[in-house]
ROMAR-10810 format. One record per residue (C-alpha): x, y, z; residue in one letter. Coordinates in pm, whole numbers, plus 50000, padded with zeros to 5 digits. Layout:
<atoms>
XYZA;...
</atoms>
This chain:
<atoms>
448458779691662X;445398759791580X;445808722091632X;445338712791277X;448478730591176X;450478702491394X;449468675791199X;451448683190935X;452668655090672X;454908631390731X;457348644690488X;457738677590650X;457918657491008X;460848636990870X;463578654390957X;462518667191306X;462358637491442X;466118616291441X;465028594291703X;461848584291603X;462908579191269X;466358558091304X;464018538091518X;461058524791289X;460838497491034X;462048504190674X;458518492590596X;456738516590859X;455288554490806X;457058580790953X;455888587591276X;452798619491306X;453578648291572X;450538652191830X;452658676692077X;455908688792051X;456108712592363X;457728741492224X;455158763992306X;452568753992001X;449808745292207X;448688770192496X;447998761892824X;444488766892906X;441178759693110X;438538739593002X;436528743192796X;439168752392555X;441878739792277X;444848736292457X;446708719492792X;444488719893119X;445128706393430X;442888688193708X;442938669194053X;440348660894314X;441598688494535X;442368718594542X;445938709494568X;446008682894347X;446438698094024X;449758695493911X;452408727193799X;453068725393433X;455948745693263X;458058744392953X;461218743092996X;464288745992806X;466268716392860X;469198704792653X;468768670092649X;465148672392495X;464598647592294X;462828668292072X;463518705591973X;464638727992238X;461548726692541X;459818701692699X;457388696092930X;457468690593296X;456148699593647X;455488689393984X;453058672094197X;451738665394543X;448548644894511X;446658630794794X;443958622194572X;443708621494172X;445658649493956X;446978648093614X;446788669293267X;444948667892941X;445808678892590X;441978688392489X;441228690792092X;437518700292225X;436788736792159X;438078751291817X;439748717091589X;437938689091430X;438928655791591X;441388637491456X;441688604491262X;444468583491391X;443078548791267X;446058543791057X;448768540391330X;449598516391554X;449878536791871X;451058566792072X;454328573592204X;456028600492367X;459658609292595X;459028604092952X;462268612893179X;462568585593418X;462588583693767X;463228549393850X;460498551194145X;458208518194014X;455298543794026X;452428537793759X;451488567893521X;448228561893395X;447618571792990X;444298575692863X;442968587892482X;439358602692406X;437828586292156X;434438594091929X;431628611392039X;430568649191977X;433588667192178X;435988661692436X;433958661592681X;431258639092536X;433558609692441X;434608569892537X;437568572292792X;440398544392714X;442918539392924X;446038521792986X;449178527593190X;453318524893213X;455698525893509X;458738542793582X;461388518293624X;463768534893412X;465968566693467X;466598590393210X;464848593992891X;463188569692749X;460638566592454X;457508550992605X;455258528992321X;451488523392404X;449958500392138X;446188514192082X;445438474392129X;446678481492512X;443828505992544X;441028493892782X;437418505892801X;437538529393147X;434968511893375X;435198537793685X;434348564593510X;432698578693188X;431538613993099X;428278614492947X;428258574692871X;429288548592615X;429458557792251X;429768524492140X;432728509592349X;434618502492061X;438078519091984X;437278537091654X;440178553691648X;438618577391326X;437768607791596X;439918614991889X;440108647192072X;443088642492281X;444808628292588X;445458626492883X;447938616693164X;447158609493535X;450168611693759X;450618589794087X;449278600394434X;450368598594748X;454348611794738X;455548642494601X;457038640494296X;457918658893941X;458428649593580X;459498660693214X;458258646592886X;458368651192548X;457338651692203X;454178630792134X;453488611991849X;451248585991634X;453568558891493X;453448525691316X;451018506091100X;447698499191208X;446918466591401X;444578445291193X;443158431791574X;441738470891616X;439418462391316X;437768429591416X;437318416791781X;435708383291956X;433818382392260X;432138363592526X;428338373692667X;430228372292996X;433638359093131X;431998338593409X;428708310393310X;427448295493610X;425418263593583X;424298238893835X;425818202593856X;423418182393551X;423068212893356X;424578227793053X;426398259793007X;425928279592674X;428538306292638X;428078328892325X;430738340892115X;429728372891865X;432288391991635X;432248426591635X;434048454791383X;435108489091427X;431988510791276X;429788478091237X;430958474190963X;430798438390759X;433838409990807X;435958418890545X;438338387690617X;436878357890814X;437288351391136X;437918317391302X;437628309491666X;438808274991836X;437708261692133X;438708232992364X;437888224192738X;440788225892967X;441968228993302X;440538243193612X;439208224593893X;436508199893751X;437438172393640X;437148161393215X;434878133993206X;433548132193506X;432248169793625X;431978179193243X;432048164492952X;434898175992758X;434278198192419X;436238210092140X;435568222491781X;435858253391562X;433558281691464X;434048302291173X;432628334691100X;433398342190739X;434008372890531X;431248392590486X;429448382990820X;427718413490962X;429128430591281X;427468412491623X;427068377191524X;426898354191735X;427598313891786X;427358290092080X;429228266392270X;427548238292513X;429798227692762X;427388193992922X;428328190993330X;427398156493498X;425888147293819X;427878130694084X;425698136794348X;428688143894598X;428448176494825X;431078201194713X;432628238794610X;431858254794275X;433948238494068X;435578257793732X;435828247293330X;438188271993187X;436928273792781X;439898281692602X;439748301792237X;442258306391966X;441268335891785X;442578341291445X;441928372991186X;440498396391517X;441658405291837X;440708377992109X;438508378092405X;440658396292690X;439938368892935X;439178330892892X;435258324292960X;434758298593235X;431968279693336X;431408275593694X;429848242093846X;427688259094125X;428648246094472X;426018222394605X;424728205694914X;426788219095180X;425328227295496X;426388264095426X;423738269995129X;420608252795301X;418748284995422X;416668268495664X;419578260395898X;420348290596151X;422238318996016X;425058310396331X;424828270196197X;425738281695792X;428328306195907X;430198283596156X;430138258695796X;431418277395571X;433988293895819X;435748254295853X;435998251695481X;437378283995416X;441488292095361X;443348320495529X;443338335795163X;440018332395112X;439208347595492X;441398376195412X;439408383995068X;436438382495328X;437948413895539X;438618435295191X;436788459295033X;437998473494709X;436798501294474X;434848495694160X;437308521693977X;439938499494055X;439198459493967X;438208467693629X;436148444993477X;436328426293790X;438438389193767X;440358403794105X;437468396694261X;437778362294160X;441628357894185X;441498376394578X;438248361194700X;437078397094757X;434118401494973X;433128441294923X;433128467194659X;431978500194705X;431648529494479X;433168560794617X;431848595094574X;431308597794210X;432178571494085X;428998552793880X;428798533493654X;427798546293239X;425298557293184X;424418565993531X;421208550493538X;418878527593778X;419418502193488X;423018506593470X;424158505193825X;422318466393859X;424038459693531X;427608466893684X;426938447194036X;425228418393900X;428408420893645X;430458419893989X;428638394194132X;429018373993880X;432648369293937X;432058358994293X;430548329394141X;433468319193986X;435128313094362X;435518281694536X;432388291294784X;430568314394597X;430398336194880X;428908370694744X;430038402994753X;428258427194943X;428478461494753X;428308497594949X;427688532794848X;427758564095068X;423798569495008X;423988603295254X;420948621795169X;418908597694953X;421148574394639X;423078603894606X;425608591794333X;422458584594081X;421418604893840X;417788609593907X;417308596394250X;415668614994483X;417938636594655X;417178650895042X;418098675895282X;421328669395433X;421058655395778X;421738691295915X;418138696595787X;416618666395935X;417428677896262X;416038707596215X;412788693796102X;412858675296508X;410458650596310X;411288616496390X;408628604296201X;409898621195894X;414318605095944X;412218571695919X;410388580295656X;414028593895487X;415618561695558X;412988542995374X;413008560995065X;416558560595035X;416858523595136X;413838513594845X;415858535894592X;419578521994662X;418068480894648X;416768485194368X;420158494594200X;421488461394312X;423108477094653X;422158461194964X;424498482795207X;424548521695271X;427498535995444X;424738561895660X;423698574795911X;426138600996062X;425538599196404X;428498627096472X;427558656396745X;428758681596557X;430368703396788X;432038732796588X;430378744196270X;433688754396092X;433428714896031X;433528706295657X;431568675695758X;428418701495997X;425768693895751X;426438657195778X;425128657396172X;421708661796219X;422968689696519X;425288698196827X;423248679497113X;423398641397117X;419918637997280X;418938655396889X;420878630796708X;419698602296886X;415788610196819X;416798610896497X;418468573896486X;414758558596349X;416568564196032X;418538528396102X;414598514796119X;413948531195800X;417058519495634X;417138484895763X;413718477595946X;413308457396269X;415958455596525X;416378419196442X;417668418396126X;414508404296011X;414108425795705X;417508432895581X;416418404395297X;413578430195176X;414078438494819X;413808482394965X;416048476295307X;419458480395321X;422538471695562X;423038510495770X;426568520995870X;426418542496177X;429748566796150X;432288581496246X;432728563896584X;433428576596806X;433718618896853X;434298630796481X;432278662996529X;434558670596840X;437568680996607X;439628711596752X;440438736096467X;443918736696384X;444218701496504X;444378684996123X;447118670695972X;445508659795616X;446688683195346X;445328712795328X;442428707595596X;441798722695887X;440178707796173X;438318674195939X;440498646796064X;441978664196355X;442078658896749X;438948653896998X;440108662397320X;437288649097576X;437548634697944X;435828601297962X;433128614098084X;432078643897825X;433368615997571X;430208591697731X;427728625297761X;428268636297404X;429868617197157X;429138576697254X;425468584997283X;424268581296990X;426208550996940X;424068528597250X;420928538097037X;422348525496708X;423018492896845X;420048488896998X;418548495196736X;420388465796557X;423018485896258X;424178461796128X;428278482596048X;430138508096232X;432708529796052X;435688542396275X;436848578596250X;439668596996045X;440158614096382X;442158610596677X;441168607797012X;442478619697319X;441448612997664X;443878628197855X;445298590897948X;448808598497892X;448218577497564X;447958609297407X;446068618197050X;445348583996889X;443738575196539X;440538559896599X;441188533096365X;443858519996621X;442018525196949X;440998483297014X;439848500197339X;437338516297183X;436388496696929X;436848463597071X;436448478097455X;433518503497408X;431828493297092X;431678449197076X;432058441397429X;430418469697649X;427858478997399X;427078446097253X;427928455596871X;427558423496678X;427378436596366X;431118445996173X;433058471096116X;434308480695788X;437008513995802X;436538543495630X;438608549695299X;442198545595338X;442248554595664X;444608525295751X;447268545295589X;447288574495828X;447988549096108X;452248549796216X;454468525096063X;454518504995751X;451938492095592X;452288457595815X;451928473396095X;449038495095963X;447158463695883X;447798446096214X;446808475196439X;443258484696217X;443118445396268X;443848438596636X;441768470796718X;438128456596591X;438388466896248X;436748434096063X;436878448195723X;439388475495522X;438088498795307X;441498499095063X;439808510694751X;443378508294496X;445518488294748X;443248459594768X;445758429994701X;448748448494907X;445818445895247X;445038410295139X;448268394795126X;449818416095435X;446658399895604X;447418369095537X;451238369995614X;450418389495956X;448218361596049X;450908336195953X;453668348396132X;450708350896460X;450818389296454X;447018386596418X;445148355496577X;443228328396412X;440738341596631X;440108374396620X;440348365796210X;437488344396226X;435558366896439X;435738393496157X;434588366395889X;432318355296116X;430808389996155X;430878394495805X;429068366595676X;426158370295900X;425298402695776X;425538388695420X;423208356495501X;420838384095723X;420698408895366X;419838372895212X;422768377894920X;423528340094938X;420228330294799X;419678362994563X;423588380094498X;421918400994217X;419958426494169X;416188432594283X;415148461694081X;411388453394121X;411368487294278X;413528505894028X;410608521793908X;409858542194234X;413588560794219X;412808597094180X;409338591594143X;406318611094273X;405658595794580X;409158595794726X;409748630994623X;406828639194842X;408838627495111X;411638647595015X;409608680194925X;407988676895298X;411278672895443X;412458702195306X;409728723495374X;409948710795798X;413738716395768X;413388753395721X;413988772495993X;412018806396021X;414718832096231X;413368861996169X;409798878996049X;409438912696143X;406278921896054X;404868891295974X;406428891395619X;406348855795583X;404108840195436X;404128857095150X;401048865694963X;400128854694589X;399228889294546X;402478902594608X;404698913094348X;407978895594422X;411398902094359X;414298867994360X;417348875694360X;421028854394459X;423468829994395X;421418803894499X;418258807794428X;417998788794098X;420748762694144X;420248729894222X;423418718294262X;423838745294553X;420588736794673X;421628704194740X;425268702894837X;428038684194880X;427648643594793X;425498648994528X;426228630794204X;430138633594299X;432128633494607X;432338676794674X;429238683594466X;429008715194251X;426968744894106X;424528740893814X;421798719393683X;423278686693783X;420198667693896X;416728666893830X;413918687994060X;412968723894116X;415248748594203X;413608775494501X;413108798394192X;410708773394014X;409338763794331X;408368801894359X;406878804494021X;404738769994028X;403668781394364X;401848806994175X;403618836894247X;404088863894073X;407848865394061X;410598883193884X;414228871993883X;417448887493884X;420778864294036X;422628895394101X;419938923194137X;420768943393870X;417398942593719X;415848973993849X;414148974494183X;410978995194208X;407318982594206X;407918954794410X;406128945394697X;408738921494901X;412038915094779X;413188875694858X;417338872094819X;418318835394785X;422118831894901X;424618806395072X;427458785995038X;428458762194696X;428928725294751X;431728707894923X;432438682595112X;434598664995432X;438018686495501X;437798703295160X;435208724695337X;437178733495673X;436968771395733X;440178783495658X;440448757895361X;439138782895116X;436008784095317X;434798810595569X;431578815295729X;430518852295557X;428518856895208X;430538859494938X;430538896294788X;427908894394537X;425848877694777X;426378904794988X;425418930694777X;422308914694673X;421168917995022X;421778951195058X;420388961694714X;416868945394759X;416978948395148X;417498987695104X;414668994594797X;411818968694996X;410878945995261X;412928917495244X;412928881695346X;416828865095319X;417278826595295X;420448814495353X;421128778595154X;424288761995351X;425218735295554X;425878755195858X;425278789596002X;426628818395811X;427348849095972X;424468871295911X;424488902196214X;425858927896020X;423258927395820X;420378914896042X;418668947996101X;418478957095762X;416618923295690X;412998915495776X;412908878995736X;415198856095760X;415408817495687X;417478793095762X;417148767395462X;420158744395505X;420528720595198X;417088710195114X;417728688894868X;415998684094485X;412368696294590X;412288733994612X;408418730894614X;408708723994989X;410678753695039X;407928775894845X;404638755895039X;406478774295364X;407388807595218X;403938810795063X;402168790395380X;400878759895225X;402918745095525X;403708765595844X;407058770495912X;407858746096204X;411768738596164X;413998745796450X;417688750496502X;419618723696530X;422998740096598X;423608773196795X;423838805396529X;427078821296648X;427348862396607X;430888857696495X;433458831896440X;435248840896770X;432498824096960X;433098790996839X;433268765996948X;429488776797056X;426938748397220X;423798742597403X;424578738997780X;428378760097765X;428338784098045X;428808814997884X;426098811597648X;425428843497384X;424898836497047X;423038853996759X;420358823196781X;419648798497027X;419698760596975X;416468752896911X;414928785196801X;412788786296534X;409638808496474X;406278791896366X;403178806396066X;400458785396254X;397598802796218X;396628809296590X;400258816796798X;399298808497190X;398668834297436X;399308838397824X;402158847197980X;403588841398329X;401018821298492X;400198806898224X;403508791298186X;403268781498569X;400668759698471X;402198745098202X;405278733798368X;402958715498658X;401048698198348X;404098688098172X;405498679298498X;402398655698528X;402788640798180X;406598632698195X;405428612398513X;402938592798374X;404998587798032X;402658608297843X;405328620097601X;402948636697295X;401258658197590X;404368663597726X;406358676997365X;403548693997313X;403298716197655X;406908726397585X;406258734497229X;403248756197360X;405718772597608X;408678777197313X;406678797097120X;405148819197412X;408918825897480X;409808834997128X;406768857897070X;408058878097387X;411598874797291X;412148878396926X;414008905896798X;415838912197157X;417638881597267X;419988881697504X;422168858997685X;419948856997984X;417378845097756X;419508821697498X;420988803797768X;418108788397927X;415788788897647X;418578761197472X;418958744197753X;414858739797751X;415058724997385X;417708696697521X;415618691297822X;412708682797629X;414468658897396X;415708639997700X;412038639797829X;412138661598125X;409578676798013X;408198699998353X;411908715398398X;411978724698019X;408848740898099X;410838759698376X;413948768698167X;411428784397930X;409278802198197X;412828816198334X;413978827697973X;410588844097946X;411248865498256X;414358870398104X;413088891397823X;
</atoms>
C-alpha cells in the first residue's frame, strides 16, 4: 500500500482509534495515523518506501516482526523485536522512494504505544525533516525512557525536537523545524544489554504550537569579554520559512545571578526589546552588558542574561557573559610551562581535576554547556562523526563553538580536541587521504612517514584540531588482524624507522613546535603488543582475534612489541593510548586488559621509559575491565591511565572520579599527576593563549602540493611481486584491458577510516581512482569491472581486485572476512589472465591468498590501500616511477601458515618479508664474488657509521638475489633472504650482505 493511502482523514480515523480519541481535548483534531503495524507498510532496504533497519555492526541491526498480540493497543499486530547492540542499531520508517513528503505542520506532535520495560534505558526518537528525500534531510531528535511497564502512550511535542549536532546526512537545510515536508522516522534503541520491545500505532496529534512558528536566539550562549570591556550579545527572531512576524514578538532582559558581582564586576542591565508584527525573519537587536575594572587577580567570572520571551519559542539556554580570568600566574606565558601548571593545579577543585581526566564525544554534549557544567577537558570526534557540512570551514566552526564553552569555566582551561587522523584528516571530506600505514612500510622511505606526518598534521590544525590519535606503532604479527593495515609491518626494527612520522606530526623532540599553527599532539598506540593477538582469543562480539590475548615471555614482549615504544618517547609523543587487548606473560597473573596493567603502564611506560607525556584510553575500553563501573574507573586510574576516553558516559566517569578519590581509592597524587600531565601538553600545543582555530592553512587541505605527497607515497608503497617477462611497465602503445572490483573505486582504494569509522565502496572522496589514473596516464585503456566486455585485441590485460573497506575487529578473518578473492574477482582473473598477458593488483590491507592462481598470472602487485591518488599507482605501472616498494609483512601460501614472520624457524611462505622487485632501468650484475665483496664493503661502512653506503650495498645485493631467485623461491632461500631485510634495518649491514649471499646460493 502506498504511504499516501495511510493518511487518510480524520473522519475515517475516528473510530479506529478509542484511545487516542477518549484522550484529546474536546477542542483538539482527531489524531492522524502515520503507522499502524498491521502489515500496511513493508519491510524493506534502503533505498525504498517502507521499514529498514540499521546498526554499526553487523550485529547490531535489530529483528523486527509483527506480531499478533491481544493487548495491541491498536488493531490486531504490532510491532516488536529484539536487540543486542554493542554499538548503534535502531529502525526507520522511510517515506523516501515512491510518496511525496508529508505536511504535519498542523499538529502538535508524534505519539505512539511503546510496551514498557521498566529498565530506565533511553530510546532515542528522531523525525526527518525538509530537504529533497529521506536521505537528503535535517535530522531532529529527541528521546524518552522506559520507566514504565506495560503499555503506555508515549507524547513527543515537535517543540522537544533538537537540531542533531553529531551527525547530518548531506548538511543543514535550514536548521529550522518546518514541519511542511517530512519523510519519516526513526527510532534508535539502547546499546550495550540485550534487550526486546513492542510498539504500536503511530500518530500526529494535537494543535500546532504557536512557539514552532517564531523562535529567539542568541549569536552564541557564551560572550567572553575582558574585565573593563563590554559584552554585546545579539538577539535575532527567526520564522519557520522566513517568513514575516505575523504577531510581534517581545523579549525581556535583566542581569542576574552567576558569580560576578552587580555593581561592582558589571554594571547591572535591564530593559525590553520588541520586534513587532511584520518584522522580517533574522532581525536582530543588541544588549550591552558594561563590566568594571577592579584590578584584583582572579577566575573568569559569569553574568547570566536572563530573557522572557513572549509570542516565539525562547532561546534554549540563557546567554552568559563571561569576565575573562586575569592576572594569575597561570595565564602569563613567559613563566615556565612546569611554573603555570603547578598554579593552576593549587586553584583547581577535585571536580574541576576530574573534568581535566575526561574526554567526551562531540555526538554526545550536544551543543556543548556539559562542557561547561563538568569542566571537561577533551572532546574527540569518533570515526564518522563530523560536523555539517563536512567541510574545512565547518569543523573550526564546531570546535571554536566548543571552545567557547570552556570559557565560560572558572579557569578557562581549554579543551584539547582529538580525531583519529590515520592516514591523512581522514573524517574530512576533501582532505587528502594516504596509504594506510601498511603501505608506508612498504615504501621503507623514512623520508616519505615524515613527510606523511606533516601533511596530515598542516591539514588536521587547520580544522581547529591540535591532537591526532596516530601513529600505530603495533608489530603486526598475524595478518588475519582486522587492524594489519594499521601497522606499517611484522618486524619492529620496520616500524621503528618509520616513527619520523611523530617528527612530522609534532616536530622537535622538545615540544618546541607543538604551538605551530600545521603540528599536532601524536598518540603512539596500542601499547603495548596489540598486533600479537592469538586468533580465537577475542571476546568482543562477533570478533575474532581484535581485542584478544598476546601471549609473550618478557623477553619476546621487549624484542617485538615495546620497541617501537623507546623510539616514540624519545622522540618526545606527547600521548600513549593503551590496548583493547590483554596481555599475558606467563606470570601466573594470567591474561590481563592492558588498560589495568599499572605495571606496564606506570612500570614500563612513565618510569622505565621516561614517558612524560599522558595517556588518554582508547574508546570505552574502561568498560571491558572486571567489576562495576567504580572499580573500572579506579583500576584504568591507578594503572597510569591520566585521561578516559568515555565518549556517552562522560558525567558517570567524572563523578565516580571524584567519589573514588574522596573515599582515597585513588590518591591526591597520582590525580594531580594526570592533571599535571595534561595541562602541559595543552600549554606545549599553546591552546591557553589561542583555544580556537588557526585555519591560516585551511587552504592547503587537499590541495596540489600535499596530494603530491600522497600520489608519491602511493606509487613507493607498491610492491612489484611478480613480472614475468618484464610486463611491467607497461607501454603507452599497448592496448590495455582493466578489469575488477576495485579498479575504479575509491572508497576501496582507500579503506577502512575513511570518511567513517569501517569505510565503504563508491565515490566517497575526492581523487583518482587506478582506472583514471590509467587513462590520464595516457593509456590507451578499455574498461570492463567484471570482464564481460569481450577480450580479444588486447595487448596486456590489467585486473584490479581486493578486499572492501573495514575496519578494527569488524575485519577479523572469520568475522565475515577471509583472506581469498571474492568470486567475481576470481573470475576476472581467470578470464583476462587466460585470453592475454596479465598483470594482477591486489588493493587490500593485507596479503590475500593468491597461489592458486599465481602461474596463470604474469605480474603481480601488491598495492595495499593507496589512498586518494591513483596517479601514483599509474606513474609505476606505466614507469614514470620505478617500482621500489617492498614487503612489509611475510605473503603466506595459505592461511594454515599463519601466524607467519621474519626470523620463525620454519620459514616458507609464498613471499618473503621484504621482497619486492624493482623497474630501474639498469638491474646490477655479478654474482657470487661479487656479493663477497659487497658484504666486506658493507661490513666496512656499518663500522665507520656510513649508513647510506651501507643501505645501499644491501639493496645492491637484494636485488642480485631476486633476479636469481624470482619465480623459484624456496624456503632455503625465503628464510635468509628475510632475515637479510631485518638485518639491514637494524644496521648490520655486512651480515645482511651474508644472509643474502647465502640465499643466493640457495637458489
Amino acid at each position: 500500500m502506498r504511504r499516501t493511502a495511510l493518511l487518510a482523514s480524520a473522519a475515517l480515523l475516528a473510530g479506529l482509534l478509542p484511545w487516542a480519541a477518549t484522550a484529546r481535548a474536546a477542542d483538539e483534531p482527531a489524531p492522524t495515523t502515520v503507522d499502524r503495524f498491521e502489515g500496511e507498510v513493508p519491510f524493506a532496504k534502503q533505498p525504498a518506501e517502507g521499514i529498514f533497519t540499521w546498526g554499526g555492526d553487523t550485529d547490531d541491526p535489530p529483528a523486527l516482526r509483527l506480531a499478533d498480540r491481544a493487548d495491541a493497543p491498536e488493531g490486531a499486530k504490532v510491532l516488536t523485536g529484539g536487540y543486542d547492540i554493542s554499538g548503534y542499531g535502531g529502525f526507520t520508517h522511510d517515506y523516501a522512494a515512491t510518496a511525496p513528503a508529508h505536511d504535519w505542520s498542523a499538529h502538535r506532535g508524534i505519539r505512539f504505544w511503546w510496551d514498557g520495560r521498566n529498565n530506565g534505558r533511553k530510546i532515542t526518537v528522531e523525525i526527518k525533516d525538509g530537504g529533497a528525500h529521506g536521505e537528503a534531510s535535517e535530522l531532529w531528535t529527541t528521546s524518552f525512557t522506559d520507566e514504565f511497564t506495560g503499555w503506555k502512550q508515549v507524547e513527543l511535542p515537535f517543540t522537544d525536537f533538537a537540531y542533531r549536532t553529531d551527525y547530518q546526512p548531506v548538511g543543514g537545510i535550514d536548521h529550522i523545524l518546518g514541519l511542511k515536508e517530512m519523510w519519516g522516522y526513526s527510532v534508535t534503541l539502547p546499546p550495550g544489554a540485550k534487550g526486546d520491545f513492542a510498539m504500536d500505532g503511530v500518530e500526529l496529534y494535537g494543535t500546532a504550537d504557536p512557539a514552532l512558528r517564531a523562535s529567539v536566539t542568541t549569536d552564541a550562549p557564551v560572550h567572553p569579554v575582558k574585565e573593563g570591556g563590554t559584552a554585546k550579545v545579539k538577539v535575532s527572531v527567526a520564522t519557520t520559512g522566513e517568513a514575516p512576524l505575523a504577531d510581534p514578538v517581545t523579549v525581556t532582559y535583566t542581569t542576574a545571578g552567576g558569580t560576578a558581582t552587580s555593581g561592582t564586576d558589571y554594571t547591572p542591565v535591564s530593559g525590553t526589546l520588541t520586534f513587532p508584527a511584520g518584522t522580517a525573519s533574522g532581525a536582530t537587536r543588541t544588549i550591552e552588558v558594561p563590566t568594571r575594572r577592579d584590578r584584583t587577580a582572579e577566575p573568569a567570572e559569569t553574568v547570566p542574561l536572563k530573557l522572557t520571551v513572549t509570542g516565539a519559542k525562547a532561546p534554549a539556554e540563557t546567554p552568559q557573559v563571561v569576565i575573562d580570568a586575569h592576572g594569575l600566574p597561570y595565564l602569563d606565558a613567559k613563566l615556565p610551562i612546569r611554573k603555570r601548571v603547578a598554579d593552576l593545579l593549587g586553584r583547581m577543585s577535585l571536580a574541576e581535576k576530574a573534568g581535566q581526566m575526561t574526554q567526551a564525544e562531540r555526538g554526545a554534549v550536544g551543543q556543548g554547556a556539559d562542557i561547561t557544567a563538568y569542566a571537561l577537558g577533551s572532546l574527540l570526534s569518533g570515526g564518522g562523526s563530523t560536523p555539517t557540512p563536512n567541510t574545512p570551514e565547518a569543523w573550526a566552526k564546531m570546535i571554536d563553538a566548543f571552545q567557547l564553552r570552556a570559557q565560560a569555566t572558572r579557569f578557562q582551561i581549554p579543551l584539547i580536541y582529538g580525531v583519529d587522523a590515520v592516514h591523512g584528516h581522514n573524517n574530512l571530506t576533501g582532505a587528502t587521504i594516504l596509504p594506510h600505514n601498511i603501505g608506508i612500510g612498504a615504501a621503507r622511505d623514512p623520508r616519505l612517514a615524515y613527510e606523511t606526518g606533516a601533511v596530515t598534521a598542516a591539514e588536521v590544525r587547520a580544522t581547529g584540531v591540535p591532537w591526532d590519535f596516530a601513529p600505530c606503532l603495533c608489530v603486526s604479527r598475524d595478518e588475519r588482524w582486522g587492524r594489519a593495515y594499521e601497522s606499517y609491518g611484522e618486524d619492529p626494527a620496520l616500524v621503528e624507522s618509520m616513527e619520523t612520522v611523530i617528527q612530522g606530526l609534532q616536530g622537535r623532540a622538545n615540544g618546541k613546535d607543538l604551538s605551530r599553527n600545521d603540528k599536532v599532539l601524536a598518540t603512539a598506540k596500542h601499547f603495548v603488543a596489540d598486533g600479537g593477538t592469538a586468533y580465537g582469543s577475542s571476546t568482543t562480539g562477533t570478533y575474532t582475534i581484535d581485542q584478544g590475548v598476546t601471549t609473550v615471555t618478557r623477553e619476546q614482549l621487549e624484542d617485538i612489541h615495546l620497541a617501537p615504544y623507546q623510539e616514540a618517547v624519545d622522540r618526545g609523543v606527547g600521548t600513549v593510548m593503551p590496548s583493547y587487548s590483554s596481555l599475558d606473560l606467563g606470570d601466573g597473573k594470567g591474561a590481563v586488559k592492558m588498560h589495568a596493567r599499572g605495571d606496564m603502564i606506570n612500570g614500563v611506560l612513565k618510569d622505565r621509559m621516561g614517558f612524560d607525556g599522558f595517556v588518554i584510553s582508547d574508546y570505552n575500553a574502561t568498560d571491558q575491565l572486571p567489576g562495576d563501573r567504580a572499580a573500572q574507573v579506579r583500576a584504568a586510574v591507578n594503572a597510569g591511565v591520566d585521561m578516559m576516553m568515555v565518549p556517552y558516559s562522560y558525567k558517570e566517569f567524572s563523578t565516580t572520579l571524584a567519589d573514588e578519590a574522596r573515599a582515597g581509592r585513588v590518591t591526591s597524587k597520582r590525580i594531580d599527576d594526570a592533571v599535571t600531565r595534561i595541562l602541559t601538553e595543552k600549554m606545549k600545543l599553546g591552546l591557553f593563549e589561542h583555544p580556537y582555530a588557526d585555519t591560516t592553512h585551511a587552504a592547503a587541505i587537499g590541495s596540489p602540493e600535499h596530494r603530491k605527497v600522497a600520489r608519491r607515497a602511493a606509487a613507493e608503497s607498491q610492491v612489484l611481486l611478480k613480472n614475468k617477462g618484464g610486463l611491467l611497465p607497461l607501454k603507452k602503445t599497448q592496448r590495455v584491458y582493466v578489469a575488477g572490483s576495485n579498479a575504479d573505486d575509491i572508497g576501496n582504494q582507500t579503506g577502512g577510516w575513511t570518511v567513517t569509522w569501517q569505510g565503504s565502496s563508491g565515490n566517497i572522496v575526492p581523487g583518482t581512482t587506478i582506472l583514471q589514473g590509467l587513462r590520464k596516464a595516457g593509456g590507451q585503456v578499455t574498461y570492463s569491472k567484471d570482464a564481460s566486455a569481450p577480450t580479444g585485441g588486447y595487448d596486456v590485460g590489467v585486473v584490479v581486485v581486493g578486499e572492501t573497506p573495514y575496519a578494527e575487529g569488524a575485519g577479523d578473518v572469520g568475522n565475515g572476512h577471509d583472506l581469498t578473492l571474492s568470486a567475481a574477482d576470481q573470475a576476472a582473473v581467470d578470464k583476462v589472465c587466460a585470453a592475454m598477458e596479465c598483470a594482477v593488483l591486489i588493493v587490500s590491507g593485507r596479503p590475500q591468498l593468491i597461489g592458486d592462481r599465481l602461474d596463470k598470472i604474469d605480474a603481480l602487485v601488491a598495492s595495499w590501500l593507496p589512498g586518494t591518488e591513483g596517479d601514483g599507482v599509474a606513474d609505476v605501472l606505466y614507469g614514470k616511477r620505478p617500482f621500489t616498494g617492498q614487503l612489509p609483512v611475510s605473503w603466506p601460501k595459505s592461511e594454515a601458515q599463519l601466524p607467519i614472520n621474519v626470523g620463525d624457524t620454519a620459514y616458507d611462505p609464498q613471499f618473503p618479508y621484504g621482497w619486492g622487485l624493482t623497474t630501474l632501468a639498469e638491474p646490477p650484475q655479478g654474482g657470487t664474488s661479487t656479493l663477497r665483496a659487497l658484504a666486506a664493503r658493507a661490513t666496512a661502512a656499518e663500522r665507520h657509521g656510513d649508513a647510506r653506503t651501507g643501505r645501499a650495498l644491501v639493496t645492491r645485493a637484494r636485488l642480485l638475489v631476486q633476479q636469481k631467485a624470482a619465480g623459484h623461491l624456496t624456503q632455503a632461500v625465503s628464510k635468509p633472504f628475510a632475515d637479510a631485510d631485518h638485518l639491514l634495518l637494524t644496521g648490520r649491514y655486512g651480515k645482511a650482505v651474508q644472509k643474502l649471499a647465502e640465499a643466493y646460493r640457495a637458489a
